[in-house]
C-alpha positions as CSV (number, residue, x, y, z in Angstrom):
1,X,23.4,26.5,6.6
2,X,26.9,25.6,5.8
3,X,28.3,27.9,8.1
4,X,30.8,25.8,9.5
5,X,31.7,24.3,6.6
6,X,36.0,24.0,5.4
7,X,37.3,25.9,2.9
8,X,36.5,24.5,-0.9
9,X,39.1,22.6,-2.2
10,X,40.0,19.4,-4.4
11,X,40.1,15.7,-2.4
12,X,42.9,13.8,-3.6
13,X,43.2,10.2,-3.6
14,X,45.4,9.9,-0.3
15,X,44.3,7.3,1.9
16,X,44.4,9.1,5.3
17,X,42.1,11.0,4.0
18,X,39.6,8.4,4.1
19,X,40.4,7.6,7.6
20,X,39.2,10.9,8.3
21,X,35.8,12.3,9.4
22,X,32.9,11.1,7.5
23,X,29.9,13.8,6.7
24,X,27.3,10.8,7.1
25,X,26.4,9.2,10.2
26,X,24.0,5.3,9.9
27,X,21.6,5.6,12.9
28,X,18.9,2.8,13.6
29,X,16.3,4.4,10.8
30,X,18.1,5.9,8.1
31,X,21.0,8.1,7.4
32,X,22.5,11.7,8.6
33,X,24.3,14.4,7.2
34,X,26.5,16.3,9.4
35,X,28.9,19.2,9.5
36,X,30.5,17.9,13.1
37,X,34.0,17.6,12.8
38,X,34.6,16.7,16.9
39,X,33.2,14.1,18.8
40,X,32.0,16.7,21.4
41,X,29.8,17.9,18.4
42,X,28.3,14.7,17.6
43,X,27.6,14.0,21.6
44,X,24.8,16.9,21.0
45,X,23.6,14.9,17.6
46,X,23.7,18.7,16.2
47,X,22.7,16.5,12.4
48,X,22.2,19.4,9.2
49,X,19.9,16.9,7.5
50,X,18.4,13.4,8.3
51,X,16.7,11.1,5.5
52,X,14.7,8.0,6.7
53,X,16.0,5.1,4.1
54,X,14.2,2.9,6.2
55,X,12.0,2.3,9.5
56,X,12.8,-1.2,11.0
57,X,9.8,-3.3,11.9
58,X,8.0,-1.6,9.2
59,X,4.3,-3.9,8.4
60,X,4.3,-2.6,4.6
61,X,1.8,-4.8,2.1
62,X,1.4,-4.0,-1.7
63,X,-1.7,-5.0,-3.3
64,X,-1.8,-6.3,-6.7
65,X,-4.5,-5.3,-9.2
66,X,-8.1,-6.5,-9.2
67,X,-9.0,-9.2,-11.7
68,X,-11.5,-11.4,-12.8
69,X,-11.3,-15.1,-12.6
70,X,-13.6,-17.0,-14.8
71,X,-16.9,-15.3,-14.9
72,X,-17.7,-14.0,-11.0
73,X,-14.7,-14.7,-8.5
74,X,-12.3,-11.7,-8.2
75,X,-8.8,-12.3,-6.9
76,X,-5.5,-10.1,-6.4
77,X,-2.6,-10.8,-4.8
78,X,-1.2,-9.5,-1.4
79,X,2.7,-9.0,-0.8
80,X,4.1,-8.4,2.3
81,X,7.3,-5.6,1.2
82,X,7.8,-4.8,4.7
83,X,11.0,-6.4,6.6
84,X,9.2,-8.1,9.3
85,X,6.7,-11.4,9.4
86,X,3.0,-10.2,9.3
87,X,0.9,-12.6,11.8
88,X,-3.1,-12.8,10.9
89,X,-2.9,-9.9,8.0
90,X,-7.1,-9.8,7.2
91,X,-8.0,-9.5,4.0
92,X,-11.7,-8.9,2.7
93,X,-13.2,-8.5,-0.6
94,X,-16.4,-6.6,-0.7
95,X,-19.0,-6.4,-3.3
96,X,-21.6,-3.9,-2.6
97,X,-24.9,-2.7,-5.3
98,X,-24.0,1.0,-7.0
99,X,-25.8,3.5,-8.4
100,X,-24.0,6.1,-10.7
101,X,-26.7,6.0,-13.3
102,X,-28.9,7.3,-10.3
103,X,-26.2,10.0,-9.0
104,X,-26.0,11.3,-12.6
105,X,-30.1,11.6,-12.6
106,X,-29.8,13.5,-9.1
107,X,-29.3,11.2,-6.5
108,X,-32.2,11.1,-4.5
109,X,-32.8,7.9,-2.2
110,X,-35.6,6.6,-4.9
111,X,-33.6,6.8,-7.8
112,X,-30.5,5.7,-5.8
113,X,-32.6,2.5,-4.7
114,X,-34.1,2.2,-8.1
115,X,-31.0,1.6,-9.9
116,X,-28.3,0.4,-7.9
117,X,-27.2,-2.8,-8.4
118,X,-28.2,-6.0,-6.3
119,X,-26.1,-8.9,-4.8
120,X,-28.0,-12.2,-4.9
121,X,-24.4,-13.9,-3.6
122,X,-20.8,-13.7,-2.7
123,X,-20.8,-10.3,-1.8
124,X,-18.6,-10.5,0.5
125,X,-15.2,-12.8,1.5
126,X,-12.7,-12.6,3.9
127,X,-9.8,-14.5,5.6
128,X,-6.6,-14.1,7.4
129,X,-3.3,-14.6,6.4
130,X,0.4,-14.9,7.6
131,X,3.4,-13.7,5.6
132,X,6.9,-13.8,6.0
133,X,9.1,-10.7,4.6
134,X,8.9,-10.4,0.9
135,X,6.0,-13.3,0.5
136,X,3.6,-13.5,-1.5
137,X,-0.6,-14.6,-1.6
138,X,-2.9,-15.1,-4.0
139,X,-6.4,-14.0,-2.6
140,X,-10.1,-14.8,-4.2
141,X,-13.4,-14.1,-3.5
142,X,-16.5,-16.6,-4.0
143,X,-18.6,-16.7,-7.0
144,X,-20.8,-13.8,-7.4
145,X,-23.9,-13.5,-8.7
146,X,-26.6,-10.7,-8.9
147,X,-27.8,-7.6,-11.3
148,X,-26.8,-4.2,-12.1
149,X,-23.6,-2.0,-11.0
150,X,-21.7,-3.1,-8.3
151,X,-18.9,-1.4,-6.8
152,X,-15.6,-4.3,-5.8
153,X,-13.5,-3.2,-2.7
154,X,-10.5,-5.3,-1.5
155,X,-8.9,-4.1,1.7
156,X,-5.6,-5.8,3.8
157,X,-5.9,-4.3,7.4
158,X,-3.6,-5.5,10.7
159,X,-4.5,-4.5,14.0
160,X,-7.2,-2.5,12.4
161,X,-4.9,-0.5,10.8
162,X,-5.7,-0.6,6.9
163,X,-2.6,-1.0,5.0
164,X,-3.9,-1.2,1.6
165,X,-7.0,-0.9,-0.2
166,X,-8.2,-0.5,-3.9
167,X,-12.1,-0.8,-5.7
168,X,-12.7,-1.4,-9.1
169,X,-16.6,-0.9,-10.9
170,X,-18.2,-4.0,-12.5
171,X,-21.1,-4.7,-13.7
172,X,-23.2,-8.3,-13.1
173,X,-25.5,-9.7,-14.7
174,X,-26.4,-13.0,-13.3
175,X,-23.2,-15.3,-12.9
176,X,-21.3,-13.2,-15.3
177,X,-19.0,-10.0,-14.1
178,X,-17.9,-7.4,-16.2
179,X,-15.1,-4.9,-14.5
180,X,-15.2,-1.5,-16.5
181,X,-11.2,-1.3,-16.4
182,X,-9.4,-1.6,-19.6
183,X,-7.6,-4.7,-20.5
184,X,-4.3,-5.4,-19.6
């Protein structure tokens, strides 16, 4: 590389010579790099290096973290950082019974069944939303109540494509959840 590269030498501060030929070329997704110095050069788009800055029409969401409101909802937050208006983004927060007490014993079905955790309600919520570029929405599931581990999932899908997704460990016991991370 750098082949046909000039000569080293100093730039001054003359202003014809930033008329000249510019070494970076804006394309519809990001940014070139290029040693062409004629336009015949740049017909064959003969680039050195090419870094995506961005992708236009990108459906990008961010996730905030899981928390606990009150005693048994959890809620988050979904942001849509993308640069493009999401339409119908599903969201769903799961709640499912774990067993890592009966992993760590050896994981056989019975012990697996024995101690995992049970869901008596609001296991499960989900909705749709819309968001505009840069928008924001608080999400929440229903009250939960049941016994033992339980393992929280939240996931933000579009077109079944899952764009985000994070879990968190808890433990309920009755209408009262406990999530095992530390607080913030």
């Amino acid at each position: 590389m750098g082949d046909t590269w000039g000569e080293v030498g100093s730039i001054d501060n003359d202003p014809s010579v930033a008329e000249g030929f510019s070494p970076f070329l804006a394309i519809s997704d990001g940014f070139v790099w290029t040693a062409n110095t004629t336009e015949e050069d740049d017909e064959k788009e003969n680039y050195d290096l090419f870094a995506r800055i961005f992708e236009p029409g990108s459906t990008v969401v961010s996730l905030g973290d899981i928390k606990l409101v009150g005693t048994s909802t959890i809620a988050s937050n979904i942001t849509n950082i993308g640069d493009t208006y999401i339409n119908e983004l599903e969201w769903e927060i799961t709640i499912l019974g774990d067993s890592p007490f009966g992993q760590f014993l050896g994981g056989t079905p019975i012990l697996l069944n024995l101690f995992r955790g049970r869901i008596f309600s609001g296991g499960y919520t989900s909705d749709t939303i819309s968001l505009s570029s840069m928008e924001s929405a608080d999400i929440a599931s229903s009250p939960v109540k049941g016994l033992g581990h339980v393992m929280i999932t939240i996931t933000v899908s579009h077109d079944d494509e899952v764009l985000a997704e994070d879990s968190e460990d808890g433990f309920l016991l009755g209408s009262r959840l406990f999530l095992f991370h530390g607080v913030v």
